[in-house]
N, C-alpha and C positions, 0 to 999 in steps of 0.2 A: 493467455492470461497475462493480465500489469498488475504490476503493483503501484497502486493510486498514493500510497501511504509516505512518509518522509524519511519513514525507517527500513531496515531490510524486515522481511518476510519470510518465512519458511513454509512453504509447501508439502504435508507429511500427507499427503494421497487425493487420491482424483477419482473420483465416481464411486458407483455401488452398483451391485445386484437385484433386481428388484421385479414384479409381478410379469412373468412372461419371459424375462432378458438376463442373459448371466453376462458378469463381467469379465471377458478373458484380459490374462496378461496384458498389459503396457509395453510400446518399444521402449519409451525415455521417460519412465516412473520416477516417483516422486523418490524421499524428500530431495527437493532441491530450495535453493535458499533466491528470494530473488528481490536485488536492491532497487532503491525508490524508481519508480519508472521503468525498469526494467520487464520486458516479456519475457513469457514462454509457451512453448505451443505443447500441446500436450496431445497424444494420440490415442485416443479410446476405441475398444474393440467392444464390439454386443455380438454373442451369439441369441438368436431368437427360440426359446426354449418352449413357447406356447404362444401362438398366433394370437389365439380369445383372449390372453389374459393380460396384451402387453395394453399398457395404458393412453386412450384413446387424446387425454385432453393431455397440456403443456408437463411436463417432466422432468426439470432443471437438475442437473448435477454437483452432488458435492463434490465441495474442495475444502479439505481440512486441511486449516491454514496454524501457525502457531509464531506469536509475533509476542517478542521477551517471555515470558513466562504466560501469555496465559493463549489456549486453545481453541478453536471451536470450529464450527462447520459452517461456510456461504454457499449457499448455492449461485450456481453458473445458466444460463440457457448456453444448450450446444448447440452448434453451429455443423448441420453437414458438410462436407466436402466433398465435392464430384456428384455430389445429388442433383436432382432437376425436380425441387419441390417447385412446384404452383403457386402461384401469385407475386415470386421473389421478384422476377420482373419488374412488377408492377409497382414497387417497393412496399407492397404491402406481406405481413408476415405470411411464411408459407405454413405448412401441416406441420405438427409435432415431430422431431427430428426421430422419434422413435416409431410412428409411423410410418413416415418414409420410408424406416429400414423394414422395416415388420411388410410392407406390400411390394419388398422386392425377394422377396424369400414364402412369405404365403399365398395359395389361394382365394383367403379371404379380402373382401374389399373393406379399407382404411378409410 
C-alpha cells in the first residue's frame, strides 16, 4: 500500500470477513500512519470457511484509511503471493485472488 496523497495517512485496518472466508489475525496490523509516498505491505490471512459460498467474481479489500479528521473505507485489489494464477504471464489478469486460495484447500473446481 502508498500513500498517493501530500499529507500523512493513517491506516486504522485492512480487510474483512465475508461469504465463505474468515479473517484471521494480521502479522503487522494496522493502525499505522504512513507519510506522502511512503509504503507498506500488509499480510492478510483467509481461512476458507465454505468452498460454495466464497465469491466467484473480483473481491477487493478494505482499507480504512482516516486522513485529518475525516474517515472512510477504499477498496484495494489483492495481490497473491507465491500463487501460480493463470494468465499472469501473459500480463493479462489472473483468477480472483480468493479463488486461487478457495482451489488449493477445496475439492471443488474455481
Amino acid at each position: 500500500m502508498q500513500n498517493p496523497n501530500d499529507i500523512p495517512v493513517t491506516i486504522t485496518g485492512v480487510g474483512r470477513s465475508g461469504p465463505g472466508l474468515r479473517l484471521l489475525p494480521a502479522r503487522n496490523t494496522a493502525p499505522q500512519t504512513l507519510l506522502p509516498e511512503q509504503s507498506q505491505r500488509f499480510d492478510l490471512r483467509y481461512e476458507v470457511t465454505n468452498c460454495r459460498a466464497v465469491p466467484k467474481a473480483e473481491w477487493p479489500v478494505p482499507v480504512f484509511v482516516k486522513q485529518e479528521s475525516a474517515s472512510k473505507a477504499v477498496y484495494a485489489p489483492l495481490q497473491m503471493s507465491g500463487a501460480d494464477a493463470a494468465g499472469e504471464s501473459q500480463g493479462q489478469a489472473g483468477p480472483p485472488w480468493q479463488s486461487v486460495m478457495a482451489a488449493g484447500v477445496c475439492d471443488e473446481s474455481f
